[in-house]
C-alpha positions as CSV (number, residue, x, y, z in Angstrom):
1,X,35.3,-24.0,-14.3
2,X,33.3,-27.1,-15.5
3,X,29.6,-27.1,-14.7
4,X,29.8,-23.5,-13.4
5,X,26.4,-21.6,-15.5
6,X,27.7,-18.2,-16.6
7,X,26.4,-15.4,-18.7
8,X,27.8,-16.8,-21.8
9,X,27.0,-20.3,-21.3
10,X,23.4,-20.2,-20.1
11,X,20.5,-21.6,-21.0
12,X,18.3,-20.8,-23.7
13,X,15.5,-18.0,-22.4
14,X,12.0,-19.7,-23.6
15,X,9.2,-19.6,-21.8
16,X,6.5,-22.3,-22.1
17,X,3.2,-21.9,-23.5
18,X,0.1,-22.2,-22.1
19,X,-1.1,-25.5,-23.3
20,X,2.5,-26.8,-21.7
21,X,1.5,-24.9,-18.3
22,X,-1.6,-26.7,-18.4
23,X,-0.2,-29.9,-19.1
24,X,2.6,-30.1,-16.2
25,X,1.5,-32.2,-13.0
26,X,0.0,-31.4,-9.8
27,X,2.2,-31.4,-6.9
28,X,0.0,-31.8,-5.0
29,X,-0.4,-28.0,-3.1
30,X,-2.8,-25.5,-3.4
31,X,-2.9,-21.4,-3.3
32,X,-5.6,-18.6,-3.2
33,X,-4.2,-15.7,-4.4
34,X,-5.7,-12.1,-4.3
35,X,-5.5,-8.9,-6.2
36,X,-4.6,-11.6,-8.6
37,X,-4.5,-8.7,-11.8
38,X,-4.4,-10.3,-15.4
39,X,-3.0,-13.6,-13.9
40,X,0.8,-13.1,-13.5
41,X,1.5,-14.3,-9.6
42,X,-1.3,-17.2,-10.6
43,X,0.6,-18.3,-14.2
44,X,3.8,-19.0,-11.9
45,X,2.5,-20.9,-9.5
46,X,1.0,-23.1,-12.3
47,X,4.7,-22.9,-13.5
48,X,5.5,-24.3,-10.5
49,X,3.3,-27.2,-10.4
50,X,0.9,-25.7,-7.6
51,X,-3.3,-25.6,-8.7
52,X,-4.3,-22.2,-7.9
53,X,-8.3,-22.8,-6.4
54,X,-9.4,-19.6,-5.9
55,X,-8.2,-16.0,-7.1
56,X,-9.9,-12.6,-7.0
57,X,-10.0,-9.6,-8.8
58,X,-11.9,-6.1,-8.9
59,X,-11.0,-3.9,-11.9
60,X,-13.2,-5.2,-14.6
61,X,-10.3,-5.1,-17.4
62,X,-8.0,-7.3,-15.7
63,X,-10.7,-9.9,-14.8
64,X,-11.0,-10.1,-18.7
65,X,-7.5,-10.9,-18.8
66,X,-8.2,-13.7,-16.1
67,X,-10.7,-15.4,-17.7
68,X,-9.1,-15.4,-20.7
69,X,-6.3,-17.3,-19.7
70,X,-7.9,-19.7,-16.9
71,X,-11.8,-19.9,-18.2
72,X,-11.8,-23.4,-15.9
73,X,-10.5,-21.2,-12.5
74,X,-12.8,-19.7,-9.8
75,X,-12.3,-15.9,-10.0
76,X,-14.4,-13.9,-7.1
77,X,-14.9,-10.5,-9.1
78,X,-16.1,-8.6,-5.3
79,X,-13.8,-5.5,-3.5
80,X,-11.9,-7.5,-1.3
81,X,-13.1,-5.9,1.7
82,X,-16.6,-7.8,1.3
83,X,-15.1,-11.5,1.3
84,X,-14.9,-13.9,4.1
85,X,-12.1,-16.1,5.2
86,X,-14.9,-18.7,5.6
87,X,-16.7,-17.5,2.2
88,X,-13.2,-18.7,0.5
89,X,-13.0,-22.0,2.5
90,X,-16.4,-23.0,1.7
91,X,-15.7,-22.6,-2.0
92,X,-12.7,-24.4,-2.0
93,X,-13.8,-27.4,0.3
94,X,-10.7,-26.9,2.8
95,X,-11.1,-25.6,6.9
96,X,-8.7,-23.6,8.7
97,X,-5.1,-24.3,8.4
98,X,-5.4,-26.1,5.4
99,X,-4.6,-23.8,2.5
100,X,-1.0,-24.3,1.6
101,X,-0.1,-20.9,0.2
102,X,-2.3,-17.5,0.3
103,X,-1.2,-15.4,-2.7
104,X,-1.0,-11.2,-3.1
105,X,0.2,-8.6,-4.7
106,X,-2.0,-5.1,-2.9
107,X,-2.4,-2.1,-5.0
108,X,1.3,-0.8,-4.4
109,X,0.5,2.9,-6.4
110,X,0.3,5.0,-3.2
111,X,4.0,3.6,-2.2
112,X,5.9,4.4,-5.3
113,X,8.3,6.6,-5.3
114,X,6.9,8.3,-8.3
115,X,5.6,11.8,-7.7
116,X,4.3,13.1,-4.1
117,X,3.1,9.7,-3.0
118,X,2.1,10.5,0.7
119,X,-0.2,12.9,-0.5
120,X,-2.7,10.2,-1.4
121,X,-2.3,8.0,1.4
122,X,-5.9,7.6,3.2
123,X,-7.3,8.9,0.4
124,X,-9.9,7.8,-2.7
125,X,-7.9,8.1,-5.5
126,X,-7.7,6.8,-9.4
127,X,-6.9,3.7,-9.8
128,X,-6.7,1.9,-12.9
129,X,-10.3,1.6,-14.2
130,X,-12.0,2.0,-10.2
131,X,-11.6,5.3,-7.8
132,X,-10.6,3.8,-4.7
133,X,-8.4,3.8,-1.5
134,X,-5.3,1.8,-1.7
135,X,-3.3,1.8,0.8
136,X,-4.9,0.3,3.0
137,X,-5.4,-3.3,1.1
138,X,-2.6,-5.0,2.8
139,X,-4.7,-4.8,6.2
140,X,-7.3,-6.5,3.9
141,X,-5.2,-9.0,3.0
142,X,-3.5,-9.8,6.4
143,X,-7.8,-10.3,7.8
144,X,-8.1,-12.9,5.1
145,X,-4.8,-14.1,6.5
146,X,-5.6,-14.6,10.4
147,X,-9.1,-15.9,9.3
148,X,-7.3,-18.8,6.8
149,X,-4.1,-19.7,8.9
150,X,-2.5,-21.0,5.5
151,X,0.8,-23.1,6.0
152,X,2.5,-19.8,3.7
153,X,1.8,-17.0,2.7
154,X,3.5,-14.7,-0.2
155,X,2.8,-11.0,-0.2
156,X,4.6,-8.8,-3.2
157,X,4.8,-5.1,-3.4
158,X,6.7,-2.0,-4.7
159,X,10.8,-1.1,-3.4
160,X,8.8,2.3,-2.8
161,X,7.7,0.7,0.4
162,X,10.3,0.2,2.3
163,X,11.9,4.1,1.3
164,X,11.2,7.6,2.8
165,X,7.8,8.2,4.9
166,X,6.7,4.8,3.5
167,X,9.0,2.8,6.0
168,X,6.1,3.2,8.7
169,X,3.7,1.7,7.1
170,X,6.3,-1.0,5.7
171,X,6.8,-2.2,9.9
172,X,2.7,-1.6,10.6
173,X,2.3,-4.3,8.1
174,X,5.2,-6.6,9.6
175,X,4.0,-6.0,12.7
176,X,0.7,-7.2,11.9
177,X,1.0,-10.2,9.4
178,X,3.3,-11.5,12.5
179,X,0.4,-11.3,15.1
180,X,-1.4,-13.6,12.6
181,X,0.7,-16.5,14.0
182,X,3.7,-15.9,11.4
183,X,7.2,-15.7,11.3
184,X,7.5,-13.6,9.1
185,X,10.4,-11.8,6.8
186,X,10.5,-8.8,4.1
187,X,13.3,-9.2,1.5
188,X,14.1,-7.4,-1.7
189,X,14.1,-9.2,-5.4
190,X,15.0,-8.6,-8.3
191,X,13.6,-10.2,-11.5
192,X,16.3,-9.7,-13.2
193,X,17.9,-12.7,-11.3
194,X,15.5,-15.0,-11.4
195,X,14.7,-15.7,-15.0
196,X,12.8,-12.5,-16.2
197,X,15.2,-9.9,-18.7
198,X,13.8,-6.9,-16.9
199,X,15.2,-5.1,-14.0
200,X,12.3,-5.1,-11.7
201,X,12.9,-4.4,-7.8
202,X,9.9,-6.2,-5.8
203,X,9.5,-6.7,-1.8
204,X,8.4,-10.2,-1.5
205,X,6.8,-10.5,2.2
206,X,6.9,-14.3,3.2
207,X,5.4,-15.9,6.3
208,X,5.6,-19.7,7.6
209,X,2.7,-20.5,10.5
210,X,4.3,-20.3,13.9
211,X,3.4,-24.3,14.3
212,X,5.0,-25.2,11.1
213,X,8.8,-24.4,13.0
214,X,9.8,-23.5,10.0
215,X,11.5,-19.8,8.5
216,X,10.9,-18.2,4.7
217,X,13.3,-18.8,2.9
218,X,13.8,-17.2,-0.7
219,X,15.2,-18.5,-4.2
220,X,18.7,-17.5,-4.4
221,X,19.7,-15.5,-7.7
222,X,20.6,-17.2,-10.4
223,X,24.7,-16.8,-11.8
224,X,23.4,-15.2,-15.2
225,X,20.6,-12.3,-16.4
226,X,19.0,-12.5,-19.7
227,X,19.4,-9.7,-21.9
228,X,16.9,-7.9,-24.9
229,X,18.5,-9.5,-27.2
230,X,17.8,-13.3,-25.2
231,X,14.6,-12.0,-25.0
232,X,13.1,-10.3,-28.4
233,X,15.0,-11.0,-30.9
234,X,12.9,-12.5,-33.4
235,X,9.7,-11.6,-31.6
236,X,6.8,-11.1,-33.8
237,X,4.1,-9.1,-34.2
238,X,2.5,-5.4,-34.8
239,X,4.9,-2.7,-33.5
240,X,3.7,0.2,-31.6
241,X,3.1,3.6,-32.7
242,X,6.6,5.3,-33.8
243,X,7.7,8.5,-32.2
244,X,6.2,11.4,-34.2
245,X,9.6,12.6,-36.4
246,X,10.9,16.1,-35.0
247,X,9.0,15.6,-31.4
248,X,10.9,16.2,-28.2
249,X,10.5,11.9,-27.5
250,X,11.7,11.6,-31.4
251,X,15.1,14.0,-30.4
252,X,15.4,12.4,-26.9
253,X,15.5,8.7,-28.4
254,X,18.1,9.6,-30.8
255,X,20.0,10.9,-27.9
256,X,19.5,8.5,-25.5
257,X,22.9,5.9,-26.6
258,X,24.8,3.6,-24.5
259,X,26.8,6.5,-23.6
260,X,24.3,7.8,-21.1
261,X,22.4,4.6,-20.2
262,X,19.8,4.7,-23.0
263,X,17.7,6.9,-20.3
264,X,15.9,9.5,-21.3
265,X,16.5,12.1,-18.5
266,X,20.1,12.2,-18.9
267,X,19.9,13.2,-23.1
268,X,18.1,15.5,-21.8
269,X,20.2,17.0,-19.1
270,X,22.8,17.3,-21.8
271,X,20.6,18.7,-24.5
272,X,18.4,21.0,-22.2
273,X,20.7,21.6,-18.9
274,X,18.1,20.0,-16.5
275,X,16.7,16.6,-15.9
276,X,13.3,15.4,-17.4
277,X,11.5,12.5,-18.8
278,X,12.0,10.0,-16.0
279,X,11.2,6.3,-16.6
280,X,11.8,6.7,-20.3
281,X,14.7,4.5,-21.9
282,X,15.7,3.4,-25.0
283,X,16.9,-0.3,-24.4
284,X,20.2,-1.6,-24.8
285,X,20.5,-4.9,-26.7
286,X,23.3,-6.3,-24.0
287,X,20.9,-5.7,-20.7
288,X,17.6,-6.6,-19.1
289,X,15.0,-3.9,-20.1
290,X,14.1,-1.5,-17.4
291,X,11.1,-1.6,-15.0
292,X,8.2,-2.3,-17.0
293,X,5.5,0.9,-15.4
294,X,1.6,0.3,-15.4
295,X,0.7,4.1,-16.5
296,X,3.3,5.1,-19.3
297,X,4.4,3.1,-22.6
298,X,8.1,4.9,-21.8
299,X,9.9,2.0,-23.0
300,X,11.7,2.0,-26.0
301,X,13.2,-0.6,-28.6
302,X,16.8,-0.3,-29.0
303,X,16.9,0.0,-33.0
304,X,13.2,1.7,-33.5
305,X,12.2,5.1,-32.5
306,X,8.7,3.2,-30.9
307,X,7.6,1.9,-27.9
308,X,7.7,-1.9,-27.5
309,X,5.4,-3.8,-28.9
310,X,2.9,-5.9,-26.6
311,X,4.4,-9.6,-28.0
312,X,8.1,-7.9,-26.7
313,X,6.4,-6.8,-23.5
314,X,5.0,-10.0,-23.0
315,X,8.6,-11.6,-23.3
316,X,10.5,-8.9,-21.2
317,X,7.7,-9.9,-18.4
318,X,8.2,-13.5,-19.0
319,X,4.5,-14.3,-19.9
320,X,3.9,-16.6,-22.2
321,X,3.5,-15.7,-25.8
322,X,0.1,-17.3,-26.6
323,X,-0.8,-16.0,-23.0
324,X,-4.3,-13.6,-24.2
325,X,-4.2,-9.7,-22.9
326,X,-8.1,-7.9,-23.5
327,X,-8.7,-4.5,-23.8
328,X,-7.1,-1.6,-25.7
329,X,-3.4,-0.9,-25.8
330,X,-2.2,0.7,-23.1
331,X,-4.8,-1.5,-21.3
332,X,-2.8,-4.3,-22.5
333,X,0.0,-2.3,-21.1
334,X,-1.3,-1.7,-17.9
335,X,-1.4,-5.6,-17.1
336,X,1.8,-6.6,-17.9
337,X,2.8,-3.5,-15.9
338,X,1.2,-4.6,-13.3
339,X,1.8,-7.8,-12.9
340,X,4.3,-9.7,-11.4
341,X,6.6,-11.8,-13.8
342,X,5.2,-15.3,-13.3
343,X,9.0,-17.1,-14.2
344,X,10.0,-14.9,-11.2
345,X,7.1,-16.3,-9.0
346,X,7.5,-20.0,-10.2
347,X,11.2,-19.6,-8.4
348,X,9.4,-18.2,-5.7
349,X,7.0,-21.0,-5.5
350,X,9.3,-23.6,-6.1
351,X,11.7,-22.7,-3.2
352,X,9.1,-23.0,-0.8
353,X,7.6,-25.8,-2.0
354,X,11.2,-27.7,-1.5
355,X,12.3,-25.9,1.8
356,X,9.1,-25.5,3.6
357,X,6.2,-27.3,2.2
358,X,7.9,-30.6,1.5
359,X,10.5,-30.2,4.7
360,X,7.4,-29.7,7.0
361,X,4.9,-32.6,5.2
362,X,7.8,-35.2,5.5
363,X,7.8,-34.0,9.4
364,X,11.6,-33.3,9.2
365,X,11.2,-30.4,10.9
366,X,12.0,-30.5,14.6
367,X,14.6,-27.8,14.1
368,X,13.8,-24.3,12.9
369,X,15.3,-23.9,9.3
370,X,17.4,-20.4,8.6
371,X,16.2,-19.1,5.4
């Protein structure tokens, strides 16, 4: 059919660089963002054409990250729990209910479904370079919330949450990001079909201010995915450390073909009986890589018996290859692991700048809008 965008006909995946990010214009709406990480959620909405005024960030490694990549921004490097609502107004030179979009992405560890995850729920626990409690940030975040009254708000976190035990705390936190003044809806990406060659399953909370008669509304998925081979081929620089020859990983990789998914767990059911080795894949050249995890290089290239390099990772999470990651490897690892892929949060951003922001500031909306 003419005009329709399919798999074999879509368009080249490149993503800009950073000096091109910089350079597109203003339109014209602004966003804090919190837990802001290395810069991912932030990088999209500059993607997008928003001006991101204020971020913040606690671990020490990924503010590194920040700075690197937006020396010009305002980062508040404090726990989150000792900033004000009117703190972050007074910095940015806005009042109440002026802030177009508040940003975040809260520590989502303690809702994985990895491991026995509700046995560290109210409790201090590891995380990344800090010991801390996680998970109960999101109640951090929705105080920030009620005390801003932005026109949106964007919340991201793990599918974990909405699975198993986790589903109370999932409606706790709808419940109260709608007695901010919200309407508020919960809905379930993934990545993979909005611009990013990785499979990675997000929640994406959204809330439009009860005055603004207006309902989220998400980006719908694109009629394509980009594969490994859209996205690495030709990618250079250093490669990771290769598997140790004669290892278990070494005999699993070799193992792990198309024929059972590339994953690792199922080579080893069929060399070993049982299953083992979860999260780690070898990558198939005509697929979007797998989840990209914060605490385990389990990713493997197709062709090499390694791990993928960091310029690869940076192009499976659709950052930017000049885009600067500090620190040590798997540090480096950690915040492209953490992060969430900005191409996916420019189509984020740009849906609700069109369907909400713009709809509400050209006062077309006298009619609730069905997202």
């Amino acid at each position: 059919m003419s005009g329709v965008v399919t798999q074999s006909n879509r368009p080249q995946y490149i993503v800009p660089t950073m000096a091109e990010i910089a350079d597109l214009p203003w339109n014209g709406f602004q966003v804090a963002s919190t837990f802001s990480g290395g810069g991912g959620s932030c990088l999209g909405y500059r993607m997008a054409g928003f001006k991101v005024v204020w971020a913040n960030e606690f671990i020490p490694a990924a503010q590194a990250t920040y700075k690197a990549n937006h020396p010009d921004s305002f980062l508040d490097t404090r726990d989150i729990r000792k900033i004000t609502p009117e703190e972050i107004l007074q910095t940015v030179g806005l009042t109440v209910g002026d802030l177009d979009i508040f940003d975040g992405s809260p520590p989502c560890a303690a809702f994985s479904t990895i491991g026995q995850r509700e046995k560290s729920w109210g409790k201090v626990k590891r995380y990344s370079d800090s010991a801390q409690r996680v998970d109960d940030l999101f109640f951090e975040y929705s105080r920030l919330l009620k005390g801003l009254q932005p026109k949106v708000f964007i919340a991201e976190n793990v599918s974990g949450l909405i699975k198993g035990k986790a589903k109370g705390y999932f409606i706790e936190i709808l419940n109260e990001l709608a007695a901010c003044g919200y309407r508020v809806k919960a809905k379930l990406l993934d990545a993979s079909w909005l611009g990013v060659p990785q499979s990675r399953e997000r929640i994406i909370f959204m809330g439009v201010r009860n005055d603004l008669r207006l309902d989220p509304v998400y980006p719908k998925p694109l009629r394509y995915r980009y594969t490994l081979t859209d996205a690495i081929v030709g990618c250079e620089g250093f490669p990771s450390t290769p598997l140790k020859p004669g290892s278990k990983l070494h005999t699993l990789y070799h193992h792990a073909t198309p024929e059972v998914g590339g994953r690792f767990e199922d080579a080893y059911k069929k060399l070993y009986g049982k299953l083992s080795y979860f999260n780690y894949s070898r990558g198939l050249w005509d697929r979007p890589a797998r989840t990209v995890v914060q605490g385990s290089q389990c990713l493997m290239h197709p062709d090499e018996a390694r791990s993928y390099s960091i310029p690869e990772l940076k192009r499976l999470c659709s950052f930017p290859d000049d885009f600067k990651l500090e620190g040590s490897f798997p540090q480096q690892w950690e915040r492209l692991g953490r992060s969430v892929p900005p191409v996916m949060m420019a189509h984020i951003a740009k849906t609700v700048q069109k369907e909400i922001l713009e709809v509400w500031k050209s006062g077309t909306a006298s009619t609730p809008v069905v997202g």
